[in-house]
C-alpha positions as semicolon CSV with decimal commas, in nm:
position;residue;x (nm);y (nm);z (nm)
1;X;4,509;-0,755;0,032
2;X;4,872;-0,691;0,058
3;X;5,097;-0,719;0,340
4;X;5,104;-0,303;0,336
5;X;4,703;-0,265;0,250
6;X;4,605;-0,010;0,509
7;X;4,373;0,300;0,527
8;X;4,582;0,611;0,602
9;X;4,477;0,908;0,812
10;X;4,581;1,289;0,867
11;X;4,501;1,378;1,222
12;X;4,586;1,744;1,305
13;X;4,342;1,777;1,574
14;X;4,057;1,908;1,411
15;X;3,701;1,801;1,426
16;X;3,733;1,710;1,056
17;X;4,012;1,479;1,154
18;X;3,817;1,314;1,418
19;X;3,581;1,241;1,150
20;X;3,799;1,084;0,906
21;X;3,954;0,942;1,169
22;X;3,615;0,768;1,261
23;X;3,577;0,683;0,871
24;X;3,915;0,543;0,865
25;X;3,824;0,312;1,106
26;X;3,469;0,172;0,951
27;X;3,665;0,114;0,629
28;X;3,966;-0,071;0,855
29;X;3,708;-0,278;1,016
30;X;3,517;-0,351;0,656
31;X;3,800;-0,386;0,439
32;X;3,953;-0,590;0,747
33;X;4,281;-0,444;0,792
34;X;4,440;-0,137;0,997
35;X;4,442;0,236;1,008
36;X;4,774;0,420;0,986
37;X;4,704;0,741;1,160
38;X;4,941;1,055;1,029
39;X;5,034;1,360;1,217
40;X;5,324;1,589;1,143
41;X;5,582;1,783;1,352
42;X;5,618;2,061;1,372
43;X;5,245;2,074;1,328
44;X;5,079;2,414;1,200
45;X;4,766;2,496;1,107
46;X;4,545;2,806;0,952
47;X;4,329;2,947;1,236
48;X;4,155;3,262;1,123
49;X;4,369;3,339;0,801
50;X;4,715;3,340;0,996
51;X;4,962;3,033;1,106
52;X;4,944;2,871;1,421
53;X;5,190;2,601;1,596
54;X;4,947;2,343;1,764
55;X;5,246;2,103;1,806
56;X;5,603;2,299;1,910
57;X;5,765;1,959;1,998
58;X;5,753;1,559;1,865
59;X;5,602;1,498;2,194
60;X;5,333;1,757;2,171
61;X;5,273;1,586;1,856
62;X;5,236;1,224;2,005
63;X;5,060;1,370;2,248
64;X;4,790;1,534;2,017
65;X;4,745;1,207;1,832
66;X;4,688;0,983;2,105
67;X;4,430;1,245;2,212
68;X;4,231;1,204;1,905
69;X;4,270;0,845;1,900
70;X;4,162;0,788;2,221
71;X;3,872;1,044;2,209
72;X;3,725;0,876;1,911
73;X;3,803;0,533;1,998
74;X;3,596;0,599;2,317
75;X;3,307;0,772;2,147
76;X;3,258;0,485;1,867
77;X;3,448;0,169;1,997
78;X;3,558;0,077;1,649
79;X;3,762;-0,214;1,635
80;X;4,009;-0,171;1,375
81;X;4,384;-0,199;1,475
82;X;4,578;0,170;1,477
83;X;4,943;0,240;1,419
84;X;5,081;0,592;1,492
85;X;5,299;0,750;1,280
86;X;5,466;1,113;1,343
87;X;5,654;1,252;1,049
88;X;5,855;1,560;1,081
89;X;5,774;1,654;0,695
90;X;5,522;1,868;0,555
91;X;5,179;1,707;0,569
92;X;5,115;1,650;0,253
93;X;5,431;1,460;0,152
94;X;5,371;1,284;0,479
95;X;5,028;1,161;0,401
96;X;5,174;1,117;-0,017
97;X;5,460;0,903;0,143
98;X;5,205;0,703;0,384
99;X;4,951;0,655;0,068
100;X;5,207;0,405;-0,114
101;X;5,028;0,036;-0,076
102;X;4,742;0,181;0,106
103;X;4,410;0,086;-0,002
104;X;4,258;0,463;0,104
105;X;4,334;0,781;0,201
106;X;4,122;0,946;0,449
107;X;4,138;1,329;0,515
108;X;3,923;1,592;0,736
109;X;3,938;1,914;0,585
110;X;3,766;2,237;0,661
111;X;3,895;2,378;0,343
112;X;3,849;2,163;0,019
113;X;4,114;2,367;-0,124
114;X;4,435;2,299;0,121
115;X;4,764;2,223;0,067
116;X;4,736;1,895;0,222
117;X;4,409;1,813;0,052
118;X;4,562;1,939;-0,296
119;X;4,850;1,725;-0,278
120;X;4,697;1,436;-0,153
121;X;4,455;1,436;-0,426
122;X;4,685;1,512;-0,673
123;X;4,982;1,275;-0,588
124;X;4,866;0,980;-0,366
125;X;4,922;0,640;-0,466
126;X;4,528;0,536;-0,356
127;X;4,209;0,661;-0,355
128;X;4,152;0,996;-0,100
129;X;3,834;1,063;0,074
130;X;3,791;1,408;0,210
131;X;3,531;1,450;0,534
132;X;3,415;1,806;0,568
133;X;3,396;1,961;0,860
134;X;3,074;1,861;1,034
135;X;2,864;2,192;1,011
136;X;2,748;2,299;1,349
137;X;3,095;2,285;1,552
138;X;3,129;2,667;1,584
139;X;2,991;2,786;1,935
140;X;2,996;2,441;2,069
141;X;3,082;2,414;2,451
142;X;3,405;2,387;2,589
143;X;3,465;2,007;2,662
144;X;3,812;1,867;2,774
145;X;3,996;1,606;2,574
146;X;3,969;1,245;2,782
147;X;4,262;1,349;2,998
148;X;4,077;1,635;3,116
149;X;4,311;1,873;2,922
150;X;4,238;2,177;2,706
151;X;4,461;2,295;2,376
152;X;4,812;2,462;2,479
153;X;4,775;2,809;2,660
154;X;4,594;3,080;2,449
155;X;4,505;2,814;2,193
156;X;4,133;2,748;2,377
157;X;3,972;2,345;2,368
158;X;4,057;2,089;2,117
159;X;3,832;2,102;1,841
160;X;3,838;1,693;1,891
161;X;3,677;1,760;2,260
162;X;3,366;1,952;2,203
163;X;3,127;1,662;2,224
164;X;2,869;1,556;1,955
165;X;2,908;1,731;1,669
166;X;2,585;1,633;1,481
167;X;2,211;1,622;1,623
168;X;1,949;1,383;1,456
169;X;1,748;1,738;1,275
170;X;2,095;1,749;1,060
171;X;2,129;1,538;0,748
């Protein structure tokens, strides 16, 4: 292991994230070294075929990530170390940049085909895992993040704050 071996992470908020979030942090803990945890501001995402700003300033964007870190670090008490980085470049170069000495890449992705995903798999410098989006998460209650807070006005709950995402019936 190298003094830059590290599994890297694209958190945008999603439950996908969460997940490879959560899988980022197994393969920290087994590989024994740390997770590098991505986001990107300005952050924008697709949400029902148009553009929307989840993230209009770098604090928003800190903000968002420490969300998801904290909500899965309190829902699977993984042990592995975390470092935070927020990039102000287009996700995909971000997480391309991030992959150089990394010993994964781990991304959430509702759409196998995205940008992000497309790059990543195309350019980084390690090996990228892609979690789906666990199936199940649409109609889930409303449940707010860990500091009681809901996604910026008119953008509803944090997909990352819904609660279990998977009952024992699913595979």
């Amino acid at each position: 292991m190298t003094a830059l071996a590290r599994v890297v992470v694209g958190v945008d908020g999603s439950d996908s994230s969460a997940d490879a979030l959560e899988l980022a942090l197994r393969e920290a803990h087994l590989r024994e070294t740390h997770v590098l945890a991505v986001t990107c501001w300005p952050l924008a995402v697709h949400h029902d075929g148009s553009l929307t700003t989840l993230c209009a300033t770098r604090g928003q964007a800190i903000e968002l990530l420490e969300d998801v870190i904290v909500t899965v670090r309190l829902r699977h008490r993984l042990p592995a170390l975390v470092l935070r980085q927020v990039d102000d470049d287009e996700p995909g170069r971000a997480l391309v940049k991030a992959s150089r000495g990394a010993e994964l890449v781990v991304l959430g992705s509702s759409r196998r085909d995205g940008p992000t995903v497309r790059r990543c798999l195309v350019h980084a410098e390690a090996p990228v895992v892609v979690v789906p989006r666990a199936a199940g998460t649409d109609g889930a209650p409303e449940v707010p993040d860990v500091r009681g807070r809901v996604r910026p006005p008119g953008l509803g709950t944090p997909p990352w704050s819904r609660g279990e995402r998977r009952s024992k019936e699913q595979p």
